[in-house]
C-alpha positions, 0 to 999 in steps of 0.5 A, a space after each residue: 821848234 818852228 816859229 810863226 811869222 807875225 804880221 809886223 813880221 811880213 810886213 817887215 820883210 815884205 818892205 825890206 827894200 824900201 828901208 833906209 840903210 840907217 834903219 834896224 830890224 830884230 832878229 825874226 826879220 833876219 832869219 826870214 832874210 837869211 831864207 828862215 834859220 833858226 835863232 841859233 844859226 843867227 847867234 853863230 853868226 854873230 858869234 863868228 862876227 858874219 853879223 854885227 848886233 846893235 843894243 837900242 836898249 839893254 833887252 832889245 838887240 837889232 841889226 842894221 839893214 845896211 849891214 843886212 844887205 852888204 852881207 846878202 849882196 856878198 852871199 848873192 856873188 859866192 
């Protein structure tokens, strides 16, 4: 089932860059980096440890840009 991409969303994606590394962005922001894979392509991942999940509270799972951006910067050298 295809997901829309909210504002914040874009938004988001479209400032990725100027994100601290220390900074962290939930799962639609991912799959819009990982070039649009489903949610469960994200949750293999992290259940293969290719990504590393953050808990800011019980309900609100993250992941960490600097984290994001070593992974793409390694996918980018293959």
């Amino acid at each position: 089932m295809a997901q829309k991409v909210t504002i914040n969303e874009a938004l988001a994606l479209s400032n990725f860059d100027n994100l601290p590394a220390t900074s962290f962005v939930r799962l639609p922001v991912v799959r819009g980096l990982l070039g649009g894979v489903s949610a469960a392509t994200v949750w293999r991942m992290v259940k293969a440890g290719t990504l590393r999940t953050h808990k800011l509270t019980p309900r609100t799972t993250t992941f960490n840009v600097g984290e994001l951006r070593s992974l793409l910067a390694a996918k980018a050298v293959q």
